[in-house]
C-alpha positions as CSV (number, residue, x, y, z in Angstrom):
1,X,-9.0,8.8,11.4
2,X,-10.3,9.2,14.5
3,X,-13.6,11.8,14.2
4,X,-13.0,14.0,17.4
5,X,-9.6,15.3,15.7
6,X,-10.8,15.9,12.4
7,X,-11.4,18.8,11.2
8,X,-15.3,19.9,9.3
9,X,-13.4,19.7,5.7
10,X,-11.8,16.1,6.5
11,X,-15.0,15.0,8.1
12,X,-17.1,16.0,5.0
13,X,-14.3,14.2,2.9
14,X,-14.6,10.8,4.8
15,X,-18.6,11.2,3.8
16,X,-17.7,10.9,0.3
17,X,-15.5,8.1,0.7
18,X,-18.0,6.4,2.7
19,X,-20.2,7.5,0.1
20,X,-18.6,5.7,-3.1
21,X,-18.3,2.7,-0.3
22,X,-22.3,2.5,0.1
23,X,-22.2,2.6,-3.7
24,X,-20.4,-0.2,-4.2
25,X,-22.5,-3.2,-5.9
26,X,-22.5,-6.5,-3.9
27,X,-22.2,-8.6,-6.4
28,X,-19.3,-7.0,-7.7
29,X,-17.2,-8.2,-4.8
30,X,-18.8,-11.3,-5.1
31,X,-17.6,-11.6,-8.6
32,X,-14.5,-10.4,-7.9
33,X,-14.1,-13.0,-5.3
34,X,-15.1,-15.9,-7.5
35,X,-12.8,-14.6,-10.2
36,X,-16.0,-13.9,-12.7
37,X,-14.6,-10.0,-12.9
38,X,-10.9,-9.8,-13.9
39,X,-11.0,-5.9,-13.5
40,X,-13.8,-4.1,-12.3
41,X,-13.5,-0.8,-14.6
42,X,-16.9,0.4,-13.3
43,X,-15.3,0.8,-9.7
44,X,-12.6,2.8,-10.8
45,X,-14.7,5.0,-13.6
46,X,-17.0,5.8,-10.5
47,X,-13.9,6.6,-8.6
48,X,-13.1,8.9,-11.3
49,X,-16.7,10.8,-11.4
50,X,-16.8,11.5,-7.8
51,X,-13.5,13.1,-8.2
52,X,-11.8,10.5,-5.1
53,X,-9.0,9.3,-7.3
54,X,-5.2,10.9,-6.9
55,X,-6.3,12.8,-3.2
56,X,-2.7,14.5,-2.9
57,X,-2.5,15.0,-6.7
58,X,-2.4,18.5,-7.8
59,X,-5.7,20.6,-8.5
60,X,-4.5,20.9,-12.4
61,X,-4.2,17.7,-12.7
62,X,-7.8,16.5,-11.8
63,X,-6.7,15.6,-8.0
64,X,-7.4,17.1,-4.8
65,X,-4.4,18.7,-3.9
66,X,-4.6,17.6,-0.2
67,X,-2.3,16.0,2.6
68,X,-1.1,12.6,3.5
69,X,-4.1,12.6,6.3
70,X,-6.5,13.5,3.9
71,X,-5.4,10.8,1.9
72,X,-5.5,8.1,4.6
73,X,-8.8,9.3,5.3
74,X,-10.3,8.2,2.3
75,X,-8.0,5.2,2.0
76,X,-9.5,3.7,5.1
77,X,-12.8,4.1,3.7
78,X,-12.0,2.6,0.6
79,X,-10.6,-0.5,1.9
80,X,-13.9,-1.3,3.6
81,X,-15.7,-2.8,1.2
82,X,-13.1,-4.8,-0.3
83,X,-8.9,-5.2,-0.1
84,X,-8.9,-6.0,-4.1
85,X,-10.7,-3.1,-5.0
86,X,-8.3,-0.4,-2.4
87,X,-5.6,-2.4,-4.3
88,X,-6.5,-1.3,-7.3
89,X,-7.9,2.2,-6.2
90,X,-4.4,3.1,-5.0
91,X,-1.8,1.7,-7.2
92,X,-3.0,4.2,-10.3
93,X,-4.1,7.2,-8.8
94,X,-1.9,7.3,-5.5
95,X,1.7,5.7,-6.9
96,X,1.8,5.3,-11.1
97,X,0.5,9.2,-11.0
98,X,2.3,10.4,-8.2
99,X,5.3,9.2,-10.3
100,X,4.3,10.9,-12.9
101,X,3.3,14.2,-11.6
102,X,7.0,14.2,-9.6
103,X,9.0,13.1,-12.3
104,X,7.4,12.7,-15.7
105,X,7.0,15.7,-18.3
106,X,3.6,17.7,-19.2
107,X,3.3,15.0,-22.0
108,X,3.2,12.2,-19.5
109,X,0.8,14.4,-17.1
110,X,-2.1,15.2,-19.6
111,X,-2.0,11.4,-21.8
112,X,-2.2,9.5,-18.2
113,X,-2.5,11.2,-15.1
114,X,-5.5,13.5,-16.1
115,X,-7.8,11.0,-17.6
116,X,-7.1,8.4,-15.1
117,X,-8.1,10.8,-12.5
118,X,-11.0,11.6,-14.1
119,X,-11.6,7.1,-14.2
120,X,-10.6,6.9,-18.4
121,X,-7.8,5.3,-18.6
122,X,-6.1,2.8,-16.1
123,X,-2.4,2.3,-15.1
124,X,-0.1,-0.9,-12.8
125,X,3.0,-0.4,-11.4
126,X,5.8,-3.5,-13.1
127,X,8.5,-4.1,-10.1
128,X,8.2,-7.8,-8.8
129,X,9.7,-9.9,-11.0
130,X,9.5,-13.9,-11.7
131,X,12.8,-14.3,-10.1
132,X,12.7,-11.7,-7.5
133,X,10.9,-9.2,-5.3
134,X,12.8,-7.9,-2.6
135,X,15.9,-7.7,-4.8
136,X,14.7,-4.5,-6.7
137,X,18.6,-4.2,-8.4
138,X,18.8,-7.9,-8.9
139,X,16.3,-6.8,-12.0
140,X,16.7,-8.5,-15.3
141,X,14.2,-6.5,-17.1
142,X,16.5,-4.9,-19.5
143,X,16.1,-1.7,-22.1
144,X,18.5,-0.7,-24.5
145,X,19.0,2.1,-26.4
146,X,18.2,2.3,-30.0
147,X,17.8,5.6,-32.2
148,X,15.3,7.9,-30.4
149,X,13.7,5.0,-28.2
150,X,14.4,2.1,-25.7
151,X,13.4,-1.5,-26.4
152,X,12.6,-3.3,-23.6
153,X,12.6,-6.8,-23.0
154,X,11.6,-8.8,-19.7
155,X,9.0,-9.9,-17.1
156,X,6.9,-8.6,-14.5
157,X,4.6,-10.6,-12.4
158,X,1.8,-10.5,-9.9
159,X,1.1,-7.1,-11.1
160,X,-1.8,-5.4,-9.6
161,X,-4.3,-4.2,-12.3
162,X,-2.3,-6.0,-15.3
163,X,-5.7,-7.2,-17.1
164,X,-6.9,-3.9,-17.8
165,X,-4.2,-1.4,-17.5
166,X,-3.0,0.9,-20.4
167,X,-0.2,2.2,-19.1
168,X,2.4,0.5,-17.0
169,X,5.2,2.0,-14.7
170,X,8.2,-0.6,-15.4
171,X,11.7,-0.2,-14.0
172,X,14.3,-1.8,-16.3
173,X,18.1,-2.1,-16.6
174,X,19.4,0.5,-18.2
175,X,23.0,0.5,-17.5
176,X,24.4,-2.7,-16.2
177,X,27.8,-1.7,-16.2
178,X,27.1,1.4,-13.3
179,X,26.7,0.7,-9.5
180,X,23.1,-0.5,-8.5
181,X,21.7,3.0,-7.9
182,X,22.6,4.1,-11.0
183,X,21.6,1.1,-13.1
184,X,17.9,1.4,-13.7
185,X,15.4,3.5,-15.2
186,X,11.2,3.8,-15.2
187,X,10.2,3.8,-18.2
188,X,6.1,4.5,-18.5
189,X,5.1,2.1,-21.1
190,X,1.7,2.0,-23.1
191,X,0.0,-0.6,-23.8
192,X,1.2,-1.5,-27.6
193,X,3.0,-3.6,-29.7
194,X,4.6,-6.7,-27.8
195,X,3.0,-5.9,-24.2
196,X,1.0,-8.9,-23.3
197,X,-0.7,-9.2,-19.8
198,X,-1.3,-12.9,-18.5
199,X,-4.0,-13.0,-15.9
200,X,-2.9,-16.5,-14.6
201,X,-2.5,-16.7,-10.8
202,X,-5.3,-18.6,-8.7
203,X,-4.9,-16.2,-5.9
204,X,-5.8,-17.1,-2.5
205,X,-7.2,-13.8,-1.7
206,X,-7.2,-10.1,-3.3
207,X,-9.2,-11.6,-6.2
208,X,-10.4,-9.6,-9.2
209,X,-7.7,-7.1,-9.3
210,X,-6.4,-8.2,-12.7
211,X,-3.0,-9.7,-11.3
212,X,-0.9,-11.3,-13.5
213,X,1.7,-11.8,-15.3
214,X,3.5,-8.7,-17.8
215,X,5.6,-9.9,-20.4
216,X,7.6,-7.2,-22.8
217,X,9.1,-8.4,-26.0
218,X,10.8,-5.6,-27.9
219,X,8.6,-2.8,-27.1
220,X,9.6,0.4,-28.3
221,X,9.3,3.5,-25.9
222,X,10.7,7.1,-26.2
223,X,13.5,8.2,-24.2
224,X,10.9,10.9,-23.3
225,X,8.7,8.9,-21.2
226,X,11.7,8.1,-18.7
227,X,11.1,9.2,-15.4
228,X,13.6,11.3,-13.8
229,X,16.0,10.5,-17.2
230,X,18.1,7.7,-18.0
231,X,19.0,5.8,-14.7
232,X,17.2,7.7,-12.6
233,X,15.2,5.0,-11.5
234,X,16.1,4.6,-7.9
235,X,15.2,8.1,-7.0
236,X,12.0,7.3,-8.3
237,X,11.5,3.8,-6.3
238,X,12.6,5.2,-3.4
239,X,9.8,7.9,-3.3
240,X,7.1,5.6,-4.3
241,X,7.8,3.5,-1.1
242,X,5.9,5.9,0.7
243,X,2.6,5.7,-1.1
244,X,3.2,2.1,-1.5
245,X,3.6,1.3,2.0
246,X,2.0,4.2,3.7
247,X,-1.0,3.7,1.7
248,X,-1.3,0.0,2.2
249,X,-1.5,0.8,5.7
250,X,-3.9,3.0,5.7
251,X,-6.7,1.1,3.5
252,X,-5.3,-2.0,5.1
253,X,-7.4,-0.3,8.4
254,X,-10.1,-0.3,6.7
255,X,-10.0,-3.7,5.1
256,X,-10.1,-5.2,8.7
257,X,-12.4,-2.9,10.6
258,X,-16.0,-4.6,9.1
259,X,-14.4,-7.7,11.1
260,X,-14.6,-5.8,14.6
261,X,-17.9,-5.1,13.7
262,X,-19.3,-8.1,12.0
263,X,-17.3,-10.1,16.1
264,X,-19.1,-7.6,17.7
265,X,-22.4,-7.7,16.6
266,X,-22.4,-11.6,16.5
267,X,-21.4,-11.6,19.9
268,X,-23.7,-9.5,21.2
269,X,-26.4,-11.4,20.1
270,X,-25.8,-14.6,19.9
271,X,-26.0,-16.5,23.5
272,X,-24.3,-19.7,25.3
273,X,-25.6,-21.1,28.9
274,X,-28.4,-18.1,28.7
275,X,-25.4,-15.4,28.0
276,X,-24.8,-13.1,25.3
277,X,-21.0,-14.7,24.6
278,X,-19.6,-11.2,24.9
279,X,-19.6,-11.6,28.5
280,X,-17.8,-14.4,28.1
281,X,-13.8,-13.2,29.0
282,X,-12.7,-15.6,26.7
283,X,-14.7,-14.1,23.7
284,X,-15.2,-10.1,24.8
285,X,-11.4,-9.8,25.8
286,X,-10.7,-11.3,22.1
287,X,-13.0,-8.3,20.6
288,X,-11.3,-5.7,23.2
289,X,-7.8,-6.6,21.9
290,X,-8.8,-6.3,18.3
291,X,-10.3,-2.9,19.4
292,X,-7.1,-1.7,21.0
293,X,-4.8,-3.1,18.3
294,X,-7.1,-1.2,15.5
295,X,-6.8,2.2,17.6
296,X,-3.3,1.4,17.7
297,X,-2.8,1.2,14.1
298,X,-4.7,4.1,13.2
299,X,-2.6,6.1,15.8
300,X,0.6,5.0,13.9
301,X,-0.7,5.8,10.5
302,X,-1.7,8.9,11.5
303,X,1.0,9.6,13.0
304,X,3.6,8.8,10.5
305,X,1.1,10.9,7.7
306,X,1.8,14.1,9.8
307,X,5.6,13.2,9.8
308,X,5.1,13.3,6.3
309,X,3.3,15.8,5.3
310,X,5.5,18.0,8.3
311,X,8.2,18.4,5.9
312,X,10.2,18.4,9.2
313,X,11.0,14.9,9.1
314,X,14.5,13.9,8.0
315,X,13.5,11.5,4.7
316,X,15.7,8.8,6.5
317,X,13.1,8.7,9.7
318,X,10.1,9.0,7.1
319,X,11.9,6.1,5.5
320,X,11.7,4.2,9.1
321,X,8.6,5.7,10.1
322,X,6.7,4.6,7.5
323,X,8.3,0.7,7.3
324,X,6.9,0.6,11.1
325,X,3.3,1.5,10.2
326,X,3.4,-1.2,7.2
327,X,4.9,-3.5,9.8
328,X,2.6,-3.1,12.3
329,X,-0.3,-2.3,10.9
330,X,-0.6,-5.3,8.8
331,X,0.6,-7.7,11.6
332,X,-2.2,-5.7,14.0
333,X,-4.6,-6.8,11.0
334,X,-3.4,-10.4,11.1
335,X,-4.0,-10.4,14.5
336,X,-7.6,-8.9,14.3
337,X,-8.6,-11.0,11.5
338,X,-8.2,-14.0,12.8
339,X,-9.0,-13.0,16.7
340,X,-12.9,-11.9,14.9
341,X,-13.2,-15.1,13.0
342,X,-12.3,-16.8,16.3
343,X,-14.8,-15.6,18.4
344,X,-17.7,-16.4,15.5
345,X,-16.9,-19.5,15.8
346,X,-17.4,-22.1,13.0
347,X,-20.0,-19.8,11.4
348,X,-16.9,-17.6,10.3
349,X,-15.3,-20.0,8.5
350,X,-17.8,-20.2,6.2
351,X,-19.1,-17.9,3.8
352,X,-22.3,-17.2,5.4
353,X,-20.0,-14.3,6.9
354,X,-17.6,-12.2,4.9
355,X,-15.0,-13.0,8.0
356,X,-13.3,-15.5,5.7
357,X,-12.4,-13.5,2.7
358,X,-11.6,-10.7,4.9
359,X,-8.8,-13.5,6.4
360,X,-7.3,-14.6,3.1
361,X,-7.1,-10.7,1.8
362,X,-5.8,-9.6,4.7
363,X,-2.9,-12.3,4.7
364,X,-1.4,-10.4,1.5
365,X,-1.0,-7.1,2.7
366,X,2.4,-9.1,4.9
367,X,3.7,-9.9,2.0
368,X,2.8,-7.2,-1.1
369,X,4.8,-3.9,-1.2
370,X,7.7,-5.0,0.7
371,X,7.5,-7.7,2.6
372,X,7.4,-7.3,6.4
373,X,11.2,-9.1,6.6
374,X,12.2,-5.9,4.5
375,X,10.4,-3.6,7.0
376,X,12.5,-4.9,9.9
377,X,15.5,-4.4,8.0
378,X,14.8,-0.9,7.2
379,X,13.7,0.2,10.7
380,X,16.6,-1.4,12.1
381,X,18.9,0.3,9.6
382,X,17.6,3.6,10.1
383,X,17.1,3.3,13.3
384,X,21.0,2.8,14.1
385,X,22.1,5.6,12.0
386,X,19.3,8.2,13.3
387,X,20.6,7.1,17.0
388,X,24.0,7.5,16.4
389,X,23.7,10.8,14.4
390,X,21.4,12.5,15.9
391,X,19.7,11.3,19.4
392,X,22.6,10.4,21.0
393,X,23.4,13.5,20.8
394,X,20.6,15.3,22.1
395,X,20.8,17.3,25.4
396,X,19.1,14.3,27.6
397,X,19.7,12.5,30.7
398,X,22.2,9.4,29.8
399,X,19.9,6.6,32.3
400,X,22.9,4.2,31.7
401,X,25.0,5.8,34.4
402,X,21.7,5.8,36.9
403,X,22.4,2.4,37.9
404,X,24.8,1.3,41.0
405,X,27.4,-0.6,39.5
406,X,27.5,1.9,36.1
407,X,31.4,2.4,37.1
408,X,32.5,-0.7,37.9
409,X,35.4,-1.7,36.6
410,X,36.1,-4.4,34.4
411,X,32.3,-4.9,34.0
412,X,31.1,-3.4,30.8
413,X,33.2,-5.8,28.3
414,X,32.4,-4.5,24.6
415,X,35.0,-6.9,23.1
């Protein structure tokens, strides 16, 4: 966030982060990156000790108990050093125990969210599917009833943490008889006896994070460990689309800021017909743009974490509000990326400069949570019902009649 409108507390808070960032070994990304670590459970145990894991989770649970700002604060910080490893750091602590905590009983609480704030035990989130993402109710994960428990059958894939998770947050058909809100149910499921994880994807970025393939043969869970009961499974999707997509904003600004830096460093020093190349229009307007774009992001997520953590905000323009800073954010990072690499020049697309990595991890965070398609649909959805119910409404001036010909007849054809 920007410094000169945080408070003391927040400031000290961003410290830590940075903190645990600093800590970070290099060879660990490194190894990540070349796929020799599969899931770094030193990262997240250290997470764990310093007490930066589940930010907004409640105090008695082992989390912070702090806001949406707070929590972007530290998720910028954590995405600097690497987009696998804010990945990982958010999809457990900020949305598989948020679920938990919102919608899961005490049993749930104290055998996953408490250790795994404390860095014990690890947890993914099952949702995309081999034949599907973006068509959550198309789901043909499938769990029926059977005594006391619910055997579920089915496959996840490209699941974030999958190689060394012990829990997993799967949503599963549960009814397919009822209407598609009312259909499906998320089931927390250890793992035991016919859970097997598959880390099989040569991933062109994001590397390390365990992703891969989950595939559930008969496995027997208690009706207990439903969230929100027996088909109450969209209730709990919908809410995790805030920390899914709010948070990927949010580290997504730090995951691109090292690439401002690592432009503007090089181009201060580096010289062309007796010039440091920053002087250059064609390469110090680049590093300007990515500077405006990056304060333009951060404004948005920022923004939209106050809207949030307001409790003003209807949850339809939260809904909107937070598909826009996804959205943008991401593209702005896109944008960035690529603008940074171009003003290093061939030296950035090698790996004598982190610039390249940055590029390909960057290039998921379009796609993951949502894709960016899905984001326009959503703001354009709720932005036509928020205008038509609400602002329109609203006791302002109507600038369609300030024009000369706003009465002309026979002009203004609808149909």
């Amino acid at each position: 966030m920007f410094d000169y409108i945080m408070t003391d507390a927040q400031k000290k808070l961003r410290d830590e982060a940075r903190a645990f960032t600093k800590w970070v070994p290099r060879q660990l990304i490194l190894d990540m990156d070349a796929e020799k670590i599969q899931f770094p459970r030193e990262y997240l145990q250290e997470a764990g000790r310093r007490n930066l894991l589940g930010i907004r989770l409640p105090k008695e649970l082992g989390g912070r108990g702090l806001s949406w700002v707070d929590d972007a604060i530290v998720a910028e910080e954590i995405g600097v050093a690497s987009y696998s490893l804010a990945c990982l750091w958010g999809v457990g602590a900020d949305i598989v125990c948020e679920a938990i905590s919102l919608f899961g009983n005490d049993e749930l609480k104290q055998a996953v969210v408490v250790p795994l704030l404390r860095g014990e035990t690890f947890a993914a989130e099952g949702l995309t599917e081999p034949r599907g993402g973006s068509d959550f109710f198309g789901a043909t994960t499938y769990a029926k009833k059977d005594g006391d428990d619910w055997v579920i059958n089915g496959q996840k894939r490209f699941i974030v943490g999958a190689e060394g998770a012990d829990w997993f947050l799967v949503y599963a058909v549960t009814d397919p008889d009822a209407p598609p809100h009312k259909r499906m149910t998320a089931f927390m499921v250890p793992r035991t006896t016919g859970v097997e994880s598959k880390y099989i994807y040569g991933l062109m970025g994001v590397r390390g994070g365990g992703a891969g393939r989950l595939v559930l043969k008969d496995v027997r869970v208690p009706e207990r460990y439903a969230l929100n009961g027996i088909n109450g499974g969209f209730d709990v999707f919908v809410r995790m689309m805030i920390p899914e997509r709010l948070g990927t904003a949010a580290m997504t600004l730090g995951s691109v800021r090292p690439a401002i830096e690592i432009a503007t460093r090089y181009t201060s020093k580096r010289k062309a017909f007796g010039l440091p190349i920053q002087m250059f229009e064609a390469v110090g307007f680049k590093v300007a743009d990515s500077v405006m774009l990056l304060d333009a992001a951060r404004s948005m997520v920022y923004s939209t974490c106050l809207a949030v953590d307001s409790g003003k905000a209807h949850p339809n323009r939260v809904r909107r509000l937070v598909s826009e800073a996804k959205k943008f954010v991401t593209e702005a990072a896109w944008e960035i990326a690529n603008k940074c690499m171009q003003t290093v020049g061939g030296i950035g697309y090698t790996n004598v400069y982190p610039l390249e990595r940055i590029v390909r991890d960057i290039r998921l965070s379009m796609i993951w949570v949502g894709s960016n398609e899905i984001m326009q649909l959503i703001v354009q959805n709720e932005w036509y019902k928020e205008y038509f119910k609400t602002l329109s409404k609203e006791d302002v001036r109507d600038v369609e009649a300030d024009a000369v010909g706003a009465d002309a007849e026979g002009e203004k054809i609808y149909e």
